[in-house]
C-alpha positions as CSV (number, residue, x, y, z in Angstrom):
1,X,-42.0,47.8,-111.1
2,X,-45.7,47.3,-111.9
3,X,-48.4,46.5,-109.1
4,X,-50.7,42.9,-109.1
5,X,-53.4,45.4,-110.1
6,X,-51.7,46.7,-113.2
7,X,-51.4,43.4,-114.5
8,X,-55.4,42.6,-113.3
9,X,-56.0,45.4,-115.7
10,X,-53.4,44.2,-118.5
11,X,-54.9,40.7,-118.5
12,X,-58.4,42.4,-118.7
13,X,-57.8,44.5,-121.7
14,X,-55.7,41.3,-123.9
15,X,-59.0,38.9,-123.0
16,X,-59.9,37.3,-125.9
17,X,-57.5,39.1,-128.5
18,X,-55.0,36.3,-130.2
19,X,-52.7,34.6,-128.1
20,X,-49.8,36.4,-129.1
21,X,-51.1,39.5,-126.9
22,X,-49.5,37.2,-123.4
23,X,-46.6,38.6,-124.6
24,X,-47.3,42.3,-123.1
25,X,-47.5,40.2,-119.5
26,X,-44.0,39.7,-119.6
27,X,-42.5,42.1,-116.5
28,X,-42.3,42.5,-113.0
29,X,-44.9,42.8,-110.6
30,X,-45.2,43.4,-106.8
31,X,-48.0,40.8,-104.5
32,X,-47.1,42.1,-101.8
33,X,-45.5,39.5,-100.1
34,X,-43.7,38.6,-103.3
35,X,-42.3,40.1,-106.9
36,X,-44.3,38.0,-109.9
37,X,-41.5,38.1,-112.8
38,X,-42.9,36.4,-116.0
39,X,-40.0,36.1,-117.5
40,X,-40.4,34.1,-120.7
41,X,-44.2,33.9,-122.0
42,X,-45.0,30.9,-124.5
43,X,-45.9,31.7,-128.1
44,X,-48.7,29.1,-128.7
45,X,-51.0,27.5,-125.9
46,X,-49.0,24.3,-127.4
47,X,-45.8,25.3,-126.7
48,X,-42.9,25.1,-123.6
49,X,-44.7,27.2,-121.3
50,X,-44.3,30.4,-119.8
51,X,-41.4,30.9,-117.6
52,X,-42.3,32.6,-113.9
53,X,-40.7,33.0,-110.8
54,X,-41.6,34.4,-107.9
55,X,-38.9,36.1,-105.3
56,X,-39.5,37.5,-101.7
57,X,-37.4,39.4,-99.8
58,X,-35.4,37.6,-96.7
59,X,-37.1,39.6,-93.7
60,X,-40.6,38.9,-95.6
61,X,-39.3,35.0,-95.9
62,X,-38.0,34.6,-92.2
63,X,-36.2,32.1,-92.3
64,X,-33.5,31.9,-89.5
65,X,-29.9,32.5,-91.0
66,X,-29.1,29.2,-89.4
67,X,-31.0,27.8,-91.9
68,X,-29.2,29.3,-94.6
69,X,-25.8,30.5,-94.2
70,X,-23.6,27.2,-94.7
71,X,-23.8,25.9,-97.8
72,X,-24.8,21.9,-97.3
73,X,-27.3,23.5,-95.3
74,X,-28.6,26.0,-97.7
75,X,-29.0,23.5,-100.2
76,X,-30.6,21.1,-98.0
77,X,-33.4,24.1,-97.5
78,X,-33.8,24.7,-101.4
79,X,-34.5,21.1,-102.1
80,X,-37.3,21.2,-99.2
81,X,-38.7,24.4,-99.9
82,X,-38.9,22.9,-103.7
83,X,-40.5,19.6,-102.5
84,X,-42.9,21.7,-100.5
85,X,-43.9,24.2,-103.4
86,X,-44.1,21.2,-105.3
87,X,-46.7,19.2,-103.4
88,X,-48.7,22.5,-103.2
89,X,-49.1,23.5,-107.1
90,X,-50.0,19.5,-108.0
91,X,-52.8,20.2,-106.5
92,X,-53.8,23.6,-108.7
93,X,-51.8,21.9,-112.0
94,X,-54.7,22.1,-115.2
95,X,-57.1,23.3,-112.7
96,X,-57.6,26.2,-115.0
97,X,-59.1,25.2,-118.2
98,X,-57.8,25.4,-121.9
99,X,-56.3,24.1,-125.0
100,X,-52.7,22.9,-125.0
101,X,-51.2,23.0,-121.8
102,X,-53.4,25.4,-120.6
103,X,-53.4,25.7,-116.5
104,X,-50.3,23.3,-116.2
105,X,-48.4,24.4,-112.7
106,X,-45.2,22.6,-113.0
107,X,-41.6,22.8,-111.0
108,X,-38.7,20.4,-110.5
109,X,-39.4,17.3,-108.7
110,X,-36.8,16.1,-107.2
111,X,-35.7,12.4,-106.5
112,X,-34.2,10.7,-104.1
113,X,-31.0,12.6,-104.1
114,X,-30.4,16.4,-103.0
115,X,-28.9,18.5,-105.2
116,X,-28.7,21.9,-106.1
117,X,-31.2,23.4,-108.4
118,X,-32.2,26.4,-110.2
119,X,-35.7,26.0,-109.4
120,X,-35.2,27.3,-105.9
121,X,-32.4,29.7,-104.6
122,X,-31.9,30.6,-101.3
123,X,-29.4,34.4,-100.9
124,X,-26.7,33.3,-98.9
125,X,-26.5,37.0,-97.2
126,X,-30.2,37.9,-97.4
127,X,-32.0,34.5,-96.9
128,X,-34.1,36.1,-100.2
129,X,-36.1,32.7,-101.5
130,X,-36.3,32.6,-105.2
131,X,-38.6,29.8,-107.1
132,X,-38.5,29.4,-111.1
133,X,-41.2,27.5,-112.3
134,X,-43.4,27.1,-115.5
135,X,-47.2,28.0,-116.3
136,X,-49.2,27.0,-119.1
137,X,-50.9,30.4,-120.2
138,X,-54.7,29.3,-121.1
139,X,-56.6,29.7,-124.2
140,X,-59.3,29.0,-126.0
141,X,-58.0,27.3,-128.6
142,X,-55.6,29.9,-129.6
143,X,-57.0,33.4,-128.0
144,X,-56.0,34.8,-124.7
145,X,-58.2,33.1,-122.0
146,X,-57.4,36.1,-119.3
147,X,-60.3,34.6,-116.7
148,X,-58.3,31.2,-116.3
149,X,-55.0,33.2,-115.7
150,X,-56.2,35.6,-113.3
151,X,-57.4,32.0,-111.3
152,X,-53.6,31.1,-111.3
153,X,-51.8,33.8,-110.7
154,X,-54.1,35.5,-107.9
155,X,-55.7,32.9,-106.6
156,X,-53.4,29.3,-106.9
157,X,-50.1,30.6,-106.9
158,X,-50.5,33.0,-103.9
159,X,-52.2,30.1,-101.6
160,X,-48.7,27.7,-102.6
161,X,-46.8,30.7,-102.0
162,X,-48.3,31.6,-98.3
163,X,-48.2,27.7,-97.5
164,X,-44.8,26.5,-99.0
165,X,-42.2,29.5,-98.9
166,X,-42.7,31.2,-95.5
167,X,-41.1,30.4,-92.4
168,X,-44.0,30.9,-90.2
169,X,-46.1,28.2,-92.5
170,X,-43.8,25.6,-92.3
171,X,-43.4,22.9,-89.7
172,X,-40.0,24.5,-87.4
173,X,-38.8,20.8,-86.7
174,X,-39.4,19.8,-90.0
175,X,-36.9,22.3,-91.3
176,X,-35.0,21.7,-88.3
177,X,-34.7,17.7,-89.1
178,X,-33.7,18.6,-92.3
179,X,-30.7,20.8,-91.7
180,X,-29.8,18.7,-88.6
181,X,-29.4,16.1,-91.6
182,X,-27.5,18.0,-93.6
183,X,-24.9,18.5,-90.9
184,X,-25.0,15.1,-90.0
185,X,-24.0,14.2,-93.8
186,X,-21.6,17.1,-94.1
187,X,-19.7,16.4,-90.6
188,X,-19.4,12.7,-92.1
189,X,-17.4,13.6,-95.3
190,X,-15.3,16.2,-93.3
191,X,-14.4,12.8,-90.7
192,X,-14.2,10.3,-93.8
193,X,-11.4,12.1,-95.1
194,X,-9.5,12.7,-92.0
195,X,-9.7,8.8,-91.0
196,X,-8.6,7.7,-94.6
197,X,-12.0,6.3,-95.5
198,X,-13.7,6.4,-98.8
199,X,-16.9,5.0,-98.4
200,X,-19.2,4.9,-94.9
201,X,-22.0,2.5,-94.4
202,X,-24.2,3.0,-91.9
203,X,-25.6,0.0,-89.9
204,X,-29.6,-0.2,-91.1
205,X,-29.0,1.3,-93.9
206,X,-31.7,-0.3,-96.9
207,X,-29.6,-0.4,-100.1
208,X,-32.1,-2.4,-102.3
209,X,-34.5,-0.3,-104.2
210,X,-38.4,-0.9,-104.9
211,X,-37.8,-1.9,-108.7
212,X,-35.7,-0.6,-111.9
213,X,-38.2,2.2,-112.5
214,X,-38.4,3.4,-108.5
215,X,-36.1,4.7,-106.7
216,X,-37.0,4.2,-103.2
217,X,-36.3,2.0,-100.5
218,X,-37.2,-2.1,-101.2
219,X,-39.9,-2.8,-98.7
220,X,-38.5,-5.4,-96.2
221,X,-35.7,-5.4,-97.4
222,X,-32.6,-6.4,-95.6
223,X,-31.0,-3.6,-93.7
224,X,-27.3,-3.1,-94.0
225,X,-24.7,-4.7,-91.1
226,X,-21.3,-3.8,-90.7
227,X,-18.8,-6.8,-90.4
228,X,-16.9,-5.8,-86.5
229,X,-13.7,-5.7,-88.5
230,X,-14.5,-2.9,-90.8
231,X,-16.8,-1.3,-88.5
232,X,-16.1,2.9,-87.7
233,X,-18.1,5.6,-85.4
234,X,-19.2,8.5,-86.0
235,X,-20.2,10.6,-82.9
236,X,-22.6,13.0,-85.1
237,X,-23.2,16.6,-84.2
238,X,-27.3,15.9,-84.0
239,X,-28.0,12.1,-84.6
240,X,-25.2,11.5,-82.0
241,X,-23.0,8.3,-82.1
242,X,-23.7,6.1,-85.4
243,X,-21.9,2.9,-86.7
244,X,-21.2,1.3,-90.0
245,X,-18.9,0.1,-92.0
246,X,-15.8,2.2,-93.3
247,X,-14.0,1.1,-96.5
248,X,-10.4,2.3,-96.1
249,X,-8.7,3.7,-99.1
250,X,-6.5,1.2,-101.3
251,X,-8.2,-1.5,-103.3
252,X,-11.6,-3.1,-102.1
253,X,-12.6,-6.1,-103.7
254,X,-16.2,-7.1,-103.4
255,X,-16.8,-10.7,-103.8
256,X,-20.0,-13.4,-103.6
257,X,-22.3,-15.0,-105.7
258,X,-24.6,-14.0,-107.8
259,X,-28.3,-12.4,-106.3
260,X,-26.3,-11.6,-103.3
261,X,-25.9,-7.9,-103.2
262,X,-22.8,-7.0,-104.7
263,X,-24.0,-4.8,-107.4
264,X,-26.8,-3.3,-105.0
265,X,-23.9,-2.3,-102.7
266,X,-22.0,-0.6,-105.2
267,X,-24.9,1.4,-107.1
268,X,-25.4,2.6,-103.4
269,X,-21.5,3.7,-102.7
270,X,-22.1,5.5,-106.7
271,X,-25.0,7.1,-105.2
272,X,-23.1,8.0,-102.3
273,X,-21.4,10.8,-103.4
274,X,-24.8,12.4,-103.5
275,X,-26.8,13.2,-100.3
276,X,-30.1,11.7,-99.8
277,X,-33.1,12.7,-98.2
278,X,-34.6,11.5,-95.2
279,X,-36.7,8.1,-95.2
280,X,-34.6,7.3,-98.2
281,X,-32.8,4.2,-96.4
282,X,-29.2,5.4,-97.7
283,X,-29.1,8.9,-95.9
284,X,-26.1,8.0,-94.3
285,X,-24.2,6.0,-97.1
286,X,-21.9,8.0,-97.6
287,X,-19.1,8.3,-100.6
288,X,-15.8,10.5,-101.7
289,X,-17.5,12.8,-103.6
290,X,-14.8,12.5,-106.8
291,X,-15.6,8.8,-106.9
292,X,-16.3,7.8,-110.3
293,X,-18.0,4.8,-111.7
294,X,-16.2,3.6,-115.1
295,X,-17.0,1.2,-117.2
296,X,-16.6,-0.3,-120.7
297,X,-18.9,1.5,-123.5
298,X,-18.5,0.1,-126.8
299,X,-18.9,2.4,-129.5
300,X,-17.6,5.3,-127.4
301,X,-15.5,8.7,-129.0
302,X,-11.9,9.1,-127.5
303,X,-10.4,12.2,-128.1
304,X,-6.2,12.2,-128.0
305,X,-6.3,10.7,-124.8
306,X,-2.6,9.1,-123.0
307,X,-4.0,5.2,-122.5
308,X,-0.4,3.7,-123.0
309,X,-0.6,3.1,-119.4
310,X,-3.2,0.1,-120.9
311,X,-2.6,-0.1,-124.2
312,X,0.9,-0.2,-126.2
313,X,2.2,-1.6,-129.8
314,X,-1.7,-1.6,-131.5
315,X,-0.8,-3.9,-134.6
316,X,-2.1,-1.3,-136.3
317,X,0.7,1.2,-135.4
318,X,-2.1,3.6,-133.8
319,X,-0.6,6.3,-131.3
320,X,-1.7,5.2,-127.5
321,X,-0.2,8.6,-126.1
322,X,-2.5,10.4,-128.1
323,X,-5.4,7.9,-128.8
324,X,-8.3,8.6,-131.1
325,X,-11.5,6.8,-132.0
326,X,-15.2,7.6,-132.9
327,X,-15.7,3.9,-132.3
328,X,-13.6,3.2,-129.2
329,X,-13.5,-0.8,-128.3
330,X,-14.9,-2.3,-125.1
331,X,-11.1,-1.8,-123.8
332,X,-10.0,0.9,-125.0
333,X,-13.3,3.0,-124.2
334,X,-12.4,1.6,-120.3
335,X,-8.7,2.5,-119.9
336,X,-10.1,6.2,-121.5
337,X,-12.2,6.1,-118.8
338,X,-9.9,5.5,-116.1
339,X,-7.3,8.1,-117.8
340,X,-10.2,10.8,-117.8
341,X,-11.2,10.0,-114.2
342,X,-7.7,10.6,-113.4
343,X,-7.5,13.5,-115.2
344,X,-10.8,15.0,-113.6
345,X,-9.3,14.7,-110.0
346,X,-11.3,12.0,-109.3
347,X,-10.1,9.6,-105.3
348,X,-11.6,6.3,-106.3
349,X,-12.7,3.8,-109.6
350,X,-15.9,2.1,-108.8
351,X,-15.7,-0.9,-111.5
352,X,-18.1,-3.9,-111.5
353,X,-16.8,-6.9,-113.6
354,X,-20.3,-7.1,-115.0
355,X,-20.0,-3.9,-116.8
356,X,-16.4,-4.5,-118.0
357,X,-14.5,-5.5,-120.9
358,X,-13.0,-8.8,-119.6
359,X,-9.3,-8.2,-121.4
360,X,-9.2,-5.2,-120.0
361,X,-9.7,-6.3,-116.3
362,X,-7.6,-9.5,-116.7
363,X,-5.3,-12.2,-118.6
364,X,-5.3,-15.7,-116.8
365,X,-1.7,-17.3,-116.5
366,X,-3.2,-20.3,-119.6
367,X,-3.4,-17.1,-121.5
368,X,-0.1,-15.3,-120.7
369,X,1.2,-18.8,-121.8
370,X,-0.8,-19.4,-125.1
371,X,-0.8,-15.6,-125.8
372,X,2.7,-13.9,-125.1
373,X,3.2,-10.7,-123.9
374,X,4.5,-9.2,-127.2
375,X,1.3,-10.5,-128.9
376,X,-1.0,-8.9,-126.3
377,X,-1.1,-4.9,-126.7
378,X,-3.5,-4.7,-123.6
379,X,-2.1,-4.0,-120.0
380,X,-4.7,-5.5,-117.7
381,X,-6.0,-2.9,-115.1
382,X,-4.9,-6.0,-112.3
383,X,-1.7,-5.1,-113.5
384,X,-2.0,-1.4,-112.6
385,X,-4.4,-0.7,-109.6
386,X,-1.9,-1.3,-107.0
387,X,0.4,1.4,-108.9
388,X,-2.7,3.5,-109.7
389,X,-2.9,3.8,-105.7
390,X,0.5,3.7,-104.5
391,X,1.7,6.0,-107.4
392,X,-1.8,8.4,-107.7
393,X,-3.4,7.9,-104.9
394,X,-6.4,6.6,-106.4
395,X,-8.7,4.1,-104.9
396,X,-10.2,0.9,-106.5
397,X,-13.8,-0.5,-104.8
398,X,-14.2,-3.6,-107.8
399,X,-16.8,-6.0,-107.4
400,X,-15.8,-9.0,-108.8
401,X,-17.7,-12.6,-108.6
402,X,-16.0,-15.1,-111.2
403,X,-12.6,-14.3,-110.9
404,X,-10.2,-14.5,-108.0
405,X,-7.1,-13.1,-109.1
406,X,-7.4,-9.4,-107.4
407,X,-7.5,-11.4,-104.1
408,X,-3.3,-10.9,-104.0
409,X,-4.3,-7.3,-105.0
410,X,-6.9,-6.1,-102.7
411,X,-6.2,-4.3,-99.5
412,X,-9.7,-5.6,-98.0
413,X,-12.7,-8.4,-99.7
414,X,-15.8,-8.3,-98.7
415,X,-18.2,-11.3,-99.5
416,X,-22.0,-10.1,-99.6
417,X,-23.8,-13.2,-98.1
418,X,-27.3,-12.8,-98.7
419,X,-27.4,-8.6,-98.4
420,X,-24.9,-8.9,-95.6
421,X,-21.0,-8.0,-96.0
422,X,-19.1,-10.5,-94.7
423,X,-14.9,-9.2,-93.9
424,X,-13.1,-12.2,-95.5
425,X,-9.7,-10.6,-96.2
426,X,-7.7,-13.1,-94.2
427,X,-9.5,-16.1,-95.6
428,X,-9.4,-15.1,-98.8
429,X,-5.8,-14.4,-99.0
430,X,-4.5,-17.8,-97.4
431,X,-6.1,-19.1,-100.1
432,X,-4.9,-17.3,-102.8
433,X,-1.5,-18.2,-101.4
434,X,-2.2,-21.9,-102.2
435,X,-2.3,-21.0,-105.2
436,X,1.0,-20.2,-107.8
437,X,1.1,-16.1,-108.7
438,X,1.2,-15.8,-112.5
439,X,4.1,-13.5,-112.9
440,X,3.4,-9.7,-114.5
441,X,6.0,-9.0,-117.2
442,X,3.7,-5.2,-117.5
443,X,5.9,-2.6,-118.6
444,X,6.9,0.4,-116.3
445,X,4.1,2.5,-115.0
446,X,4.8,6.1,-116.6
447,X,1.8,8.8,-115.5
448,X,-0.3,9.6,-118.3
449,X,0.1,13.4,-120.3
450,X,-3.1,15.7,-119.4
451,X,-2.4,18.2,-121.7
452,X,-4.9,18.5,-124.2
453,X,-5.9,21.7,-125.2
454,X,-9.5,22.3,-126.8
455,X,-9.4,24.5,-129.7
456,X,-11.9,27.1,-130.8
457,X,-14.7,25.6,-133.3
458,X,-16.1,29.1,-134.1
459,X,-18.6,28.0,-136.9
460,X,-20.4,25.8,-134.0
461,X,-20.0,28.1,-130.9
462,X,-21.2,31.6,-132.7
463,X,-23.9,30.5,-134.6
464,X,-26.7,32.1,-133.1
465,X,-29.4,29.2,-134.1
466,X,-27.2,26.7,-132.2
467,X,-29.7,24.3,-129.8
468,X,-29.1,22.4,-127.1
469,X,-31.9,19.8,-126.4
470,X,-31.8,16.3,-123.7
471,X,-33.1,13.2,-124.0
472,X,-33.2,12.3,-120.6
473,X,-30.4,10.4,-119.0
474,X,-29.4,8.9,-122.7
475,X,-27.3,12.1,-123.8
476,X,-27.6,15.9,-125.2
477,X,-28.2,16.8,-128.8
478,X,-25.9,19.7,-129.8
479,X,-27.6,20.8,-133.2
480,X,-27.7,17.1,-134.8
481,X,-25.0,15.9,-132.8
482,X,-25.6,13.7,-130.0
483,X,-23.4,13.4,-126.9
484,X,-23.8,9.8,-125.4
485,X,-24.2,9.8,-122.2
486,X,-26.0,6.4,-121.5
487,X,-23.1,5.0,-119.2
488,X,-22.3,8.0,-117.6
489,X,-23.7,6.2,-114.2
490,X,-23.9,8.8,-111.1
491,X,-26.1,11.4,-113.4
492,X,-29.4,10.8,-111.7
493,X,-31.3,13.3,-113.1
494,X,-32.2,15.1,-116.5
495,X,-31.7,18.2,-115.1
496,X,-27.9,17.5,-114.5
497,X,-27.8,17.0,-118.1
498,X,-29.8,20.6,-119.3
499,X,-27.1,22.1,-116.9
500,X,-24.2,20.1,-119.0
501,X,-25.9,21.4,-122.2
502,X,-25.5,25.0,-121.0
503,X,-21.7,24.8,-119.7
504,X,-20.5,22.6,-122.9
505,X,-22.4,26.3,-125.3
506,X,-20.7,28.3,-122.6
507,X,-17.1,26.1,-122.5
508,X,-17.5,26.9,-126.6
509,X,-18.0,30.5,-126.9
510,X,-15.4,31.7,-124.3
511,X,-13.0,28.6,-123.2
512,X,-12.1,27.0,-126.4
513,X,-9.3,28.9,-127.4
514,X,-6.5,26.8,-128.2
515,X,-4.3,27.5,-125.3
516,X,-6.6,26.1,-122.3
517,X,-6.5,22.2,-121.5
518,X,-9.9,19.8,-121.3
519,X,-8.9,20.3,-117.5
520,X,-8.1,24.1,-117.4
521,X,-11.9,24.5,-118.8
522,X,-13.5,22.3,-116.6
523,X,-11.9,24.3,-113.4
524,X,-12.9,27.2,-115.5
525,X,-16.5,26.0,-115.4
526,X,-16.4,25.0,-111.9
527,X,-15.2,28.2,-110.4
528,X,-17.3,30.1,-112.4
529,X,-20.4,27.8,-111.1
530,X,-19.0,28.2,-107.5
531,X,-19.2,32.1,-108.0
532,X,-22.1,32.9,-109.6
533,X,-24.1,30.0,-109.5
534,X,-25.8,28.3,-112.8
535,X,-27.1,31.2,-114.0
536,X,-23.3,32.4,-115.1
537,X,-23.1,29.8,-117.9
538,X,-27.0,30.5,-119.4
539,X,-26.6,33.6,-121.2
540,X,-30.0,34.5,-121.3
541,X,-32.7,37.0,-119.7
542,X,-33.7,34.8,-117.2
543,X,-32.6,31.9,-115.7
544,X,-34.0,28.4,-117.1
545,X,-36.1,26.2,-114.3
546,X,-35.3,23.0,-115.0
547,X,-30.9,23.1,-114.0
548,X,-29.2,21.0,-111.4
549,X,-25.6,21.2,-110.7
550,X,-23.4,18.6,-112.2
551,X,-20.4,17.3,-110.4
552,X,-16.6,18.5,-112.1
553,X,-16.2,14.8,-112.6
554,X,-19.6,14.7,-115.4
555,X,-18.2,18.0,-116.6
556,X,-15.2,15.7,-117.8
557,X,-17.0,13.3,-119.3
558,X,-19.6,15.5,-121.4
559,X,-16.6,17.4,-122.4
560,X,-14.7,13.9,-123.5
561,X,-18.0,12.3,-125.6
562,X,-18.6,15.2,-127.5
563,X,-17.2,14.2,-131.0
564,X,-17.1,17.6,-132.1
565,X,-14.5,18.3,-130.0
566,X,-11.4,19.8,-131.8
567,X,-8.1,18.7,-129.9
């Protein structure tokens, strides 16, 4: 390994010369305190920049173990340490002059959720603290401005590194608070599944957010209220005893008019399976973290997926057991969605009527009568989600406003009456009693077939010029194919989708074989994830900045909208 001084002198002797001379920088180099590894450099001042990261050794570091050995807890430090590296280099970024992106200091920023990223790796043996970030190399227009660099790499990024990723320069309660939090949020999910609940709602929780472009919490907003019927306690290992409101698995059905808070309530319970920071407002809403959020999406690519359990006797003699579309129907793109969640492993459907295809979810008794059975080749999903949870297991949270008919259904209704859930499960059902039940001639529930097996595409997968590229939460471009990902709800940031990119080139190049299923090479992708980390699935020298884990469940559904997909 090469000293800060050989690379003083390096940067010295390249000043001036093209700008292809960065390249000789590339290497590893002791601070001291730290190793410097630039590990990718840029070819043009214009270009992605250079790829750095800078690693120190756990008894340099110092942070206690406690801090580090659990895993919630371990990623609850990564995310600070990021957010505090962070704050520090937007202070330095373009503070060194240049063409292009010359002086830019950039590293993930996280939002509102915490997740786990490669920006910032914590050793789960060694507390070593690793941080992978990106530097725009400068230049005068396109020669080697070494004077500008030196300014960054022994003046800027030392100071963020002294004052964001040492023990001794942080705030102790701070990091404290934060894994306090994290075992607070941990302990929760342990309880919610030995009490049977899916979803906990902590009373003063803020749901509604500033806008549809911010993320934080709605000033003055209404804070959340459990009804006494529903309401749970958790006696929490640092926060101590904490109510809110438990939603029981079964079928939830959330009612009310419109502007009341329905929706608001279940974008929170799909952002639930996520933990959130503190000062967030939904810290403690907590969520099963399989629960998947389906909905219609016109347009869709099914791949040979079982949605007979839906959809039988297609007029136009089109197999249901094995269905196929690049341009899946509003219905049929929704039972393929509920078929896939199953398949994925997933405890609960969140569905909201808004985002639905309305055959799908229902057929009123004038149209059982006007439209008979052996005309209608749909199977409404009210005719299924007491079997789906009886049968599966599987938990239904629907909101629902304009219809009434999953009140005979529903294990528990909640009205949201101006931001505040009101238990009207009793009420709800006397009613629907007054009212005559329009019988269900739906066939026989029979489980759906999982075994699809994924065969090898080698033309794609071993092409060595194959690109991946993101377009932000919209979907990945795989060479010129573009995986939709639009609807895919509970991806909340890009970087979950650079990490999907990687896994679906990795899935291709060693898990497509013919002989695995869809499911046996998303476990495969798990498990390797669980062992290795991200890095297992890159392939590369060095280990992109800008990956956060995705959940098995968005595995799935990248794997299922890729219309390349040979099954």
């Amino acid at each position: 390994m090469k000293s800060a001084e050989d690379l003083r002198a390096l940067l010295d002797r390249i000043d001036r010369r093209g700008y292809p001379a960065y390249k000789d920088t590339k290497g590893a180099y002791s601070f001291g305190k730290y190793i410097l590894g630039i590990d990718h450099v840029q070819g043009d001042p214009f270009a992605a920049p250079s790829k750095v990261s800078v690693r120190l050794a756990g008894k340099t570091a110092g942070f206690l173990p406690e801090l580090y050995k659990e895993k919630h807890r371990r990623i609850a430090m990564q995310d600070y340490l990021l957010r505090q590296f962070g704050k520090r280099i937007e202070d330095y970024s373009f503070k060194a002059r240049g063409s292009g992106k010359s002086g830019l200091m950039g590293v993930s920023r996280p939002g509102q959720e915490i997740l786990e990223r490669s920006a910032c790796l914590v050793d789960a043996e060694t507390g070593d603290v690793a941080v992978h970030m990106e530097i725009g190399f400068p230049a005068n227009g396109r020669t080697v401005n070494a004077g500008e660099l030196k300014k960054i790499l022994f003046g800027f990024l030392p100071e963020c590194v002294e004052k964001s990723l040492l023990y001794k320069s942080l705030p102790a309660d701070k990091l404290k608070e934060n894994a306090d939090l994290a075992d607070d949020q941990h302990f929760i999910r342990e309880k919610m599944t030995e009490e049977g609940l899916v979803v906990f709602v902590a009373n003063g929780a803020i749901l509604p957010r500033q806008s549809g472009v911010s993320d934080k919490p709605m000033k003055g907003a209404v804070a959340f209220s459990s009804p006494e019927s529903l309401e749970v306690a958790f006696d929490l290992p640092h926060k101590g005893m904490l109510k809110g409101m438990g939603i029981r698995k079964g079928v939830t059905m959330i009612a009310g008019g419109g502007y009341h808070g329905k929706s608001t309530l279940l974008e929170a319970i799909e952002r639930g399976v996520y933990n959130h920071i503190a000062g967030d407002g939904r810290e403690y809403v907590i969520t099963q973290d399989t629960a998947m959020k389906i909905r219609a999406e016109d347009g869709r690519s099914v791949k040979n997926v079982d949605i007979s359990m839906f959809i039988r006797d297609l007029p136009n003699g089109k197999d249901t057991k094995a269905f196929y579309s690049e341009d899946a129907s509003g219905s049929t793109s929704q039972a393929a969605g509920v078929v896939e969640a199953m398949e994925a492993g997933a405890g609960a459907l969140l569905i909201d009527e808004d985002t639905s295809a309305t055959n799908f979810m229902i057929r009123d008794e004038l149209m059982q009568r006007v439209v008979s059975r052996n005309k209608e080749p749909i199977i409404p999903f009210i005719d299924r989600v007491r079997e789906l949870y009886e049968k599966e297991g599987l938990s239904t949270i629907l909101v629902a406003g304009s219809s009434g008919s999953y009140f005979r259904k529903a294990d528990c209704i909640i009205q949201m009456d101006c931001y505040r859930p009101v238990d009207i499960t009793d009420f709800a059902r006397e009613e629907a009693a007054r009212f005559p039940a329009s019988g269900s001639d739906a066939p026989s529930y029979v489980r759906p077939s999982f075994a699809r097996c994924v065969k090898s595409d080698k033309a794609v997968w071993e092409n060595e010029r194959l690109k991946i590229k993101t377009m932000g939460l919209d979907g990945i471009l795989l060479n010129k194919e573009t995986i939709d990902m639009r609807y895919v709800e509970q991806l909340v940031d890009t970087e979950q989708l650079n990490a999907l990119g990687y896994l679906l080139k990795y899935a291709g190049a060693h898990l497509f074989d013919g002989r695995k299923t869809v499911r046996e090479a998303a476990d495969a992708l798990v498990g390797l994830m669980e062992e290795k980390g991200l890095e297992a699935v890159c392939g590369g020298a060095y280990l992109p900045v800008n990956l956060a884990m995705p959940r098995r469940q968005e595995i799935f559904a990248c794997l299922n909208r890729y219309r390349g997909l040979k099954l």
